[in-house]
N, C-alpha and C positions, 0 to 999 in steps of 0.2 A: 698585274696578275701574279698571283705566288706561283712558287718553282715547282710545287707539286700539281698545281692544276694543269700550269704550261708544262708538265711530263703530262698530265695525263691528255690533254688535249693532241698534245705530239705523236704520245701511242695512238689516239683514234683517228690522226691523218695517215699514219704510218700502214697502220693495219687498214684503210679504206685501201690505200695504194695497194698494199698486197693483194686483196681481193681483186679490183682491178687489173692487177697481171696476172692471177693465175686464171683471170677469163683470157684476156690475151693468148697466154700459152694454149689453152683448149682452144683458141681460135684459128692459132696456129698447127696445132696439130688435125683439127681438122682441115685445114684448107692444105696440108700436106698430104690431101689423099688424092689432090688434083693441080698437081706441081708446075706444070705450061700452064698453070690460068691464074695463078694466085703470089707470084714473084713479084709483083707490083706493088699488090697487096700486104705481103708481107713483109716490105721493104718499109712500109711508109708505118707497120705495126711495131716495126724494131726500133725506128727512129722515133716512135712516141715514148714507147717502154722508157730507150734511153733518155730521153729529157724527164721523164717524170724519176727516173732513177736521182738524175742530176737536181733537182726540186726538190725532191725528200733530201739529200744532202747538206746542198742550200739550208735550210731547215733546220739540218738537226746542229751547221756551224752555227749558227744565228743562235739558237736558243742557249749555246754552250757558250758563247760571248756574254750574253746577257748576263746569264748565271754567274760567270767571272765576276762582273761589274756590279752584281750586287751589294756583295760588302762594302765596296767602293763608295757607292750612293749613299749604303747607311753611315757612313764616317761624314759623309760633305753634309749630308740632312743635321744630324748630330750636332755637327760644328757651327753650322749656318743657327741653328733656336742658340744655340748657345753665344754667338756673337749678337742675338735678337734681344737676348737677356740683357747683354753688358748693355746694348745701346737705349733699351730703352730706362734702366737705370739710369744711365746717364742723364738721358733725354727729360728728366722733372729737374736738373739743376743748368739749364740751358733754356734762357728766355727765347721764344718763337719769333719774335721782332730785334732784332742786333742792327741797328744803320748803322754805317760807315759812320763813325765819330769825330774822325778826321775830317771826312768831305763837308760833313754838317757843320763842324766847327766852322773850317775854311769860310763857306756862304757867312756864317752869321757875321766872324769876325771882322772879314773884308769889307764890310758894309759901314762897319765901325771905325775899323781904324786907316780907311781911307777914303777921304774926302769924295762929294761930287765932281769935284772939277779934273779927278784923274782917271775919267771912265776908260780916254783912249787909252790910257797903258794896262790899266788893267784889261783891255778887252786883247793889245797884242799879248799880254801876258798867257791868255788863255788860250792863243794858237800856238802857243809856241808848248803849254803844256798837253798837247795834244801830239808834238812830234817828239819833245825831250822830255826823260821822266826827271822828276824833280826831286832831291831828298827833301824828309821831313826833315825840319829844324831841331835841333837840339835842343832836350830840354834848360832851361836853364839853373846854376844852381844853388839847392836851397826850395826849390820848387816843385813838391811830390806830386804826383797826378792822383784823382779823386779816386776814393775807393770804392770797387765794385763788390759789396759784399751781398750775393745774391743769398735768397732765401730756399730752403728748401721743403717738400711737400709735407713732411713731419710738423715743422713749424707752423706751417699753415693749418694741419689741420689740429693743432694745441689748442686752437683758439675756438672761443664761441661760434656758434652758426651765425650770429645775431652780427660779430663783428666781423668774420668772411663774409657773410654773405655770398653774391656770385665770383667772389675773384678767384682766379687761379694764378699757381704758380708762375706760370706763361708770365700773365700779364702782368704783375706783381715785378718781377724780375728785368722785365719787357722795359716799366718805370723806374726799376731802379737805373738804366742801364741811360734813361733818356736823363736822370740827375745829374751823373757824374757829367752826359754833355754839359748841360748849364751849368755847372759847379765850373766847367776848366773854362768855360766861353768867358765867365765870369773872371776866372786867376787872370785870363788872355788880356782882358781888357784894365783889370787893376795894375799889371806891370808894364805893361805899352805906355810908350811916352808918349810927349801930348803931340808931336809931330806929325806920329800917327793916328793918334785918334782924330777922326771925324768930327766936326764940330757939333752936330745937334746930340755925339754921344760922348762926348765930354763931360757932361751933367750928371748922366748914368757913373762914368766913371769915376767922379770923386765922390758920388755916392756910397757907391761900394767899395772905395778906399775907407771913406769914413767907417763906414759899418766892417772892412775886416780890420781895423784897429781899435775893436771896440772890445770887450775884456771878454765876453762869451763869445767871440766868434774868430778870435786872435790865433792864427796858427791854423786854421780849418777852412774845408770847403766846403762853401755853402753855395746859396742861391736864392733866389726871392719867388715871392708866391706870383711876382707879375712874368716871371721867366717860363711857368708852366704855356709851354703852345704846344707838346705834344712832341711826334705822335704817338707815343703810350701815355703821358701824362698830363692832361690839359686840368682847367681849373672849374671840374663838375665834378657831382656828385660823385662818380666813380674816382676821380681825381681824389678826393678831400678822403674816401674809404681807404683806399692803399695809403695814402700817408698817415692814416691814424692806425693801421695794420703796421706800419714800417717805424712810426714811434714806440709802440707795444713792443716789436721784437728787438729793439735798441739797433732798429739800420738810422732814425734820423733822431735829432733833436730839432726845437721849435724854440726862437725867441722873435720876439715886437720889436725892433730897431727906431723910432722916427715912427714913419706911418707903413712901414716896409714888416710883412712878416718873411722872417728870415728862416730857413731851412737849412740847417747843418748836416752835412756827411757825417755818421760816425766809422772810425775804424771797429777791425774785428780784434776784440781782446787778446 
């Protein structure tokens, strides 16, 4: 309610109550013309007056607090659309799906680079990270991690209907975000010695030895078409759209290795 209705609504409790006591007083000046019958009476008239005196009071702090706080409110309103702005600005260069890329890696690689036959240490390994935290391992070096060069809504809409189609930046971004996992799962496994790799993934890994010593892929992180499992980027139609969207805006390059099509990260110029 604005300050001027809540005055004038104020004035029309205000002035009710008035009339209401100047009946009071004429009730008490009449019943002052028979004074042994009416002491009762007009004991219990004075103790109304006075509460309703204290009720209009009541009343009129309440409304002069309010009044106070209004400026107050319009600064918080103000400032709240305006942190609404920045955030949802932000909000189109932040893909909606982010998994933990560490915990995901961890699963894939551990599967890799240690055998079946050391299930039991791995399984005390996982009560124990459950009571002590563990650091992550240092990179090592010489060994940059994949670039995340997200895309954003401008870019997206540069382009034909025909070649967006339904993607959004979300999801678009979502995939770039699930690359760089397979691009590092991939570094993980081509620099692990063979001590650690698992034997039926030893094959995989001098596979992709091979293929990052190959003169187009030498120096970069890549990944293979059979690495897509998701879950932003599997190997369907929606799959095959974002990366012909993400060649277009120069986030990948594409070469045929062997029988392997290979998907390069690029950096941002």
């Amino acid at each position: 309610m604005e300050v001027k209705k809540a005055g004038a609504s104020l004035d029309s409790v205000i002035s009710g109550f008035n009339r209401r006591i100047a009946e009071l007083q004429d009730l008490v000046i009449a019943r002052n013309m028979y004074p042994a019958s009416s002491v009762t009476d007009l004991s219990a008239v004075d103790a109304a007056v006075k509460a309703m005196e204290l009720q209009v009071q009541a009343i009129k702090d309440r409304l002069r607090d309010e009044t106070l706080a209004i400026p107050k409110a319009k600064k918080l309103i103000d400032a709240a659309v305006k942190q609404q702005k920045k955030l949802q600005d932000l909000s189109i260069y932040v893909p909606s799906h982010i998994p933990e890329r560490m915990s995901m890696l961890g699963l894939d690689t551990n599967r890799c680079l240690f055998p079946e036959g050391s299930q039991q240490n791995t399984a005390f390994g996982s009560l124990k990270l459950e009571e002590v935290p563990v650091a992550l391992p240092k990179e090592k070096k010489g060994r940059s991690t994949p670039p995340l060069w997200f895309i954003t809504a401008e870019e997206l809409d540069s382009l034909s209907g025909y070649m967006r189609g339904r993607l959004t930046v979300e999801k678009i971004n979502a995939a770039i975000n699930d690359m760089a996992t397979y691009a590092e799962a991939n570094s993980q496994l081509i620099s692990a010695p063979k001590k650690r790799v698992a034997g039926d993934s030893w094959e995989k890994a001098l596979e992709l030895r091979d293929i990052a010593m190959t003169e187009a892929v030498k120096g970069k992180h890549f990944f293979l078409e059979t690495d897509m499992k998701g879950p932003a980027l599997k190997p369907d139609n929606t799959g095959k759209a974002i990366l012909t969207v993400l060649r277009h805006l120069g986030r990948v390059s594409e070469t045929r290795i062997g029988p392997h099509r290979v998907i390069i990260l690029l950096k941002r110029h």
